[in-house]
C-alpha positions as CSV (number, residue, x, y, z in Angstrom):
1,X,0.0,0.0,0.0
2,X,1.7,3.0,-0.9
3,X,0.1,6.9,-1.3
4,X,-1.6,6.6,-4.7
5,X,-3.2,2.9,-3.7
6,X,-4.3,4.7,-0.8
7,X,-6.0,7.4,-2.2
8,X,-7.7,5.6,-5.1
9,X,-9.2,2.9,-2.4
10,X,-10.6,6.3,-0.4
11,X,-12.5,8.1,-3.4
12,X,-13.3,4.7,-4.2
13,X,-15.2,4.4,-1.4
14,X,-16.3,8.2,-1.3
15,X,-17.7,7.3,-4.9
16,X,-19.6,4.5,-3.7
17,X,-17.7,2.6,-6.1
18,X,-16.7,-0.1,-3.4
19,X,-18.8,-1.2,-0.4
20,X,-17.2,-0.1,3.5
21,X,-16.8,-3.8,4.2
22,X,-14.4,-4.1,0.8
23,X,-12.6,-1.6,1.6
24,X,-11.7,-3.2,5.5
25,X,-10.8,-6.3,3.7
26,X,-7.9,-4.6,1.5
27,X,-6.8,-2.3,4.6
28,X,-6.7,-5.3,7.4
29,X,-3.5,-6.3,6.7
30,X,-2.5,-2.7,7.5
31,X,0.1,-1.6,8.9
32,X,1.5,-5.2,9.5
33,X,0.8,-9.2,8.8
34,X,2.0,-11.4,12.1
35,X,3.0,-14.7,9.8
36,X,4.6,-16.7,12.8
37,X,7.9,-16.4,11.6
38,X,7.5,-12.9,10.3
39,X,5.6,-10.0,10.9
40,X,5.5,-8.0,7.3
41,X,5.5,-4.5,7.0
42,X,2.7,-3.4,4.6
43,X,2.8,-0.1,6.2
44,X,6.4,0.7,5.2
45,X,5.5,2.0,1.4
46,X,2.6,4.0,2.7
47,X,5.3,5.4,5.7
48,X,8.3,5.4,3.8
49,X,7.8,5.7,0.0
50,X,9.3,2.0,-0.6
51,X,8.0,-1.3,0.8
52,X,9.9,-3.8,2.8
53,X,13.0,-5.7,1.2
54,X,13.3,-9.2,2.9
55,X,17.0,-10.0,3.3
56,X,17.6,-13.9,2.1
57,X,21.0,-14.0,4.2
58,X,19.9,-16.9,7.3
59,X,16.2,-17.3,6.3
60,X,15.6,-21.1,4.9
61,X,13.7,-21.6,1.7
62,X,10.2,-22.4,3.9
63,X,10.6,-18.9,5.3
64,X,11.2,-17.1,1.8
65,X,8.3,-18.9,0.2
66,X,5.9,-18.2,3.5
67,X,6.9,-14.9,3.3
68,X,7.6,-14.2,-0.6
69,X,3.9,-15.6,-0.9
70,X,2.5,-13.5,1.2
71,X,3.9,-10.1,-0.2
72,X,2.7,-11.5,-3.6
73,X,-0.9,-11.6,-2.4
74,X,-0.3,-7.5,-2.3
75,X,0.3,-7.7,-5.8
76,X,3.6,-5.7,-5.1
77,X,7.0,-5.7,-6.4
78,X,9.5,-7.7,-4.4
79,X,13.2,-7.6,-3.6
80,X,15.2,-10.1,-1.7
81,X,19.2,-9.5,-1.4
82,X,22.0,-11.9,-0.5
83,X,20.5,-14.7,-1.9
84,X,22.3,-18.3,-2.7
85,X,21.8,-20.1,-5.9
86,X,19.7,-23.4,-3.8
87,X,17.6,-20.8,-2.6
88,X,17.1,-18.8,-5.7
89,X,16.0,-22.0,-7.4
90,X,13.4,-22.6,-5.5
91,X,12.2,-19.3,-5.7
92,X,12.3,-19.1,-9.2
93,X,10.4,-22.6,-9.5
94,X,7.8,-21.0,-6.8
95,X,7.6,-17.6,-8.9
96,X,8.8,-18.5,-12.4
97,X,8.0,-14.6,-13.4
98,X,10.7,-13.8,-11.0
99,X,14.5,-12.9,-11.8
100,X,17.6,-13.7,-10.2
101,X,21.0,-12.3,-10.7
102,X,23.6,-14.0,-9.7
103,X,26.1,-12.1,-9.5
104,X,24.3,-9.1,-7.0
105,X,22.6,-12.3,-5.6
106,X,19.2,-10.7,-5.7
107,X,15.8,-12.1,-7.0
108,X,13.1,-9.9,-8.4
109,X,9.4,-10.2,-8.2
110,X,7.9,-7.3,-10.8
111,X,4.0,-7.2,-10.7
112,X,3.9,-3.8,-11.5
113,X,5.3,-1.4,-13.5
114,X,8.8,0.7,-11.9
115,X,7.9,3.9,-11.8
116,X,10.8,6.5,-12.3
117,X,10.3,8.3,-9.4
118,X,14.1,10.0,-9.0
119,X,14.7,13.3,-9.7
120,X,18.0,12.0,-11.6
121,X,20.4,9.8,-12.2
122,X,22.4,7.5,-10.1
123,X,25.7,6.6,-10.9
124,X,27.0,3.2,-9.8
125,X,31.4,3.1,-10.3
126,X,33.1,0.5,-9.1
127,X,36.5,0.1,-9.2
128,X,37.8,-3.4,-10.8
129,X,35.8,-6.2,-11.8
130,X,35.8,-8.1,-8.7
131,X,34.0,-5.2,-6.6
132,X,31.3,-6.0,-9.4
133,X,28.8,-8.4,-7.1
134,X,28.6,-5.4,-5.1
135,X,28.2,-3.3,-7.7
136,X,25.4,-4.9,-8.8
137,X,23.6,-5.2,-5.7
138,X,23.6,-1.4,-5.4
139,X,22.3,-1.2,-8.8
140,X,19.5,-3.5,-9.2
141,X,18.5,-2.0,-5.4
142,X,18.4,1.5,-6.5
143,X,16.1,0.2,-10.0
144,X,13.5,-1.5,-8.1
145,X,12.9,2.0,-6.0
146,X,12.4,3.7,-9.0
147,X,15.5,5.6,-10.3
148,X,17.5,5.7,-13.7
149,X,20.7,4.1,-13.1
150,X,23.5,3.9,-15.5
151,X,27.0,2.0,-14.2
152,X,30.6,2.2,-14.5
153,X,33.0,-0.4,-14.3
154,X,36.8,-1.4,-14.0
155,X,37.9,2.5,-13.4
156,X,40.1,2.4,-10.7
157,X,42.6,4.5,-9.8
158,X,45.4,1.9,-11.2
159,X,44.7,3.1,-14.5
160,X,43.0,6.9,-13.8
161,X,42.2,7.8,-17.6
162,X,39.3,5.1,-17.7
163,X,37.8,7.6,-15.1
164,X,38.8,10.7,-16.4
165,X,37.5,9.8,-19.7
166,X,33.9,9.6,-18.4
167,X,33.7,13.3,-16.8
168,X,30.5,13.7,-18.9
169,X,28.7,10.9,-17.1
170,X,29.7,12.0,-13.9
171,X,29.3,15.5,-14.1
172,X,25.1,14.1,-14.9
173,X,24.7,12.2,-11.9
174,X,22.9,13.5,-9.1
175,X,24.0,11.0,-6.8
176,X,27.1,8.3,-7.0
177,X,27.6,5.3,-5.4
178,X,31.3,4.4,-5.8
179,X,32.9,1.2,-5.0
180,X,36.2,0.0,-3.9
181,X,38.1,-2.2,-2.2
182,X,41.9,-2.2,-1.7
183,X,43.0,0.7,-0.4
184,X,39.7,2.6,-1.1
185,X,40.9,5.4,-3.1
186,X,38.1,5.5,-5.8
187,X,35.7,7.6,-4.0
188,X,38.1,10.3,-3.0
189,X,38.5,10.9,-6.5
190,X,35.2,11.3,-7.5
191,X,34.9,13.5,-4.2
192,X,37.6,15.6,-6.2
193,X,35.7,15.3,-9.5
194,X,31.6,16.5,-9.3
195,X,29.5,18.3,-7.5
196,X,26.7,16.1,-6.2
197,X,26.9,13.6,-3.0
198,X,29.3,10.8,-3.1
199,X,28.2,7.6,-1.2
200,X,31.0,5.4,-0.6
201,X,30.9,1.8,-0.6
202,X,34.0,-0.4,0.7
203,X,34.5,-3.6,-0.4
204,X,36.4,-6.9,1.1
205,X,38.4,-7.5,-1.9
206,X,41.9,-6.9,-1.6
207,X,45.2,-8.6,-0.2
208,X,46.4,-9.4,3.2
209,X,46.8,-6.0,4.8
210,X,43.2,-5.0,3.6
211,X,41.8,-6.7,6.0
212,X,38.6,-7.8,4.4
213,X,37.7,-4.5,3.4
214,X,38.8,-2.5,6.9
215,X,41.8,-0.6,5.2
216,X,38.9,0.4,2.3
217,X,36.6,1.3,5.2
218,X,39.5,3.7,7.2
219,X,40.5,5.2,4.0
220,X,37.2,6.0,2.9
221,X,36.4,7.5,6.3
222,X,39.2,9.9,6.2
223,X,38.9,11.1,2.7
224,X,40.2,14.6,2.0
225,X,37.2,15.3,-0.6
226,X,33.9,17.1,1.0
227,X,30.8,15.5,0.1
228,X,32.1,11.6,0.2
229,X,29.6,9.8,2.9
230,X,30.6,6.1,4.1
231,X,28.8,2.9,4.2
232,X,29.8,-0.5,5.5
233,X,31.6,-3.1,4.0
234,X,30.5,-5.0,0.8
235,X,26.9,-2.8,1.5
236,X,25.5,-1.8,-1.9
237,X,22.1,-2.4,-0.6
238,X,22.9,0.1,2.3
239,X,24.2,2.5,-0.2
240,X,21.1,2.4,-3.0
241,X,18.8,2.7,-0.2
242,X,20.7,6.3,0.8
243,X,21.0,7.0,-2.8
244,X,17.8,6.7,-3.4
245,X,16.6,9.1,-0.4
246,X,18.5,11.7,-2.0
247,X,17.0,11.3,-5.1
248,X,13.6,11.3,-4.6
249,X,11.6,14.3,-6.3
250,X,10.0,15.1,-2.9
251,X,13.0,14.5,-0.8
């Protein structure tokens, strides 16, 4: 249930279009549904402008299909993140319509159409190839609220000109999500480069001394550029989420 659902169910009713006991049947469920093993937030669009993403990481397959079928019933679009392949399979044999990307290990349930609700665009960079999963978590997240994302890949700093060749696309982004692992140097960069808000993401790829994303983390947190905000590690989710706050036409 989100604004516009709400509204058309009220002048539905105010038209006499729908009887008073149809419209307590579609609005019961508000603002929660107590499933046993889950209590589902159906307020959070109407409160928040986005519904609830269910995170796959811990829950067994019985709890994503209880829950996954009962968010269908809303006829809603659904996200799940962190999500293995065994698990994915049987959500995609449960909800064949649905998508699953392996690589951002996220499944998508569209049963209605995204609407573009940003104010413009979001700009996903990631530095190498192997921040990519991450990459694509933040992307695929910030799509399914509603924005216009384009991506950039493989333009670390190792090899700056990949990045400096692509001013035009940053200098168009009203938000940017960038991506790195190593020693984090990416978003500082960027920071250096455009004028919008820089969301940071640290990854866990790197060598010994990176400490599974920590050295990222620190230098990321201590960047010299204004504007560059911090996430944690490996969280693209955490980062399309902010991104997408910023974005937002009424925001």
């Amino acid at each position: 249930m989100n604004h516009k659902k709400l509204g058309r169910l009220l002048q539905s009713l105010a038209d006499g279009q729908i009887s008073v006991d149809d419209g307590v049947e579609r609005l019961k469920h508000l603002p929660f549904e107590d499933l046993g093993i889950a209590q589902i937030d159906h307020h959070r669009e109407l409160r928040q402008g986005v519904p609830e993403v269910i995170l796959g990481d811990s829950k067994s397959p019985d709890q994503l299909k209880i829950i996954l079928s009962a968010m269908a019933k809303r006829n809603q679009n659904i996200l799940v993140t962190r999500l293995d392949h065994e698990k994915a399979k049987e959500l995609c044999n449960l909800f064949p319509e649905g998508e699953y990307d392996s690589d951002a290990r996220t499944f998508c349930l569209l049963q209605q159409p995204i609407e573009i609700t940003g104010q413009g665009k979001i700009v996903v960079i990631c530095a190498g190839t192997s921040d990519l999963p991450v990459a694509r978590e933040a992307v695929i997240t910030a799509r399914m609220l509603g924005n216009e994302v384009e991506e950039l890949i493989d333009v670390g700093v190792a090899g700056i000109h990949r990045l400096l060749a692509r001013q035009k696309l940053l200098n168009e982004a009203a938000v940017l999500i960038v991506i790195a692992g190593m020693e984090g140097a990416l978003p500082s960069v960027v920071g250096g480069l455009v004028a919008a808000p820089v969301i940071a993401v640290p990854t866990s790829v790197g060598y010994g001394a990176s400490f599974g994303g920590v050295a990222a983390l620190l230098g990321m947190l201590n960047s010299c550029a204004g504007g560059v905000t911090v996430v944690n590690i490996d969280n693209g989710f955490g980062a399309a989420f902010a991104a997408n706050r910023i974005n937002q036409k009424n925001g």
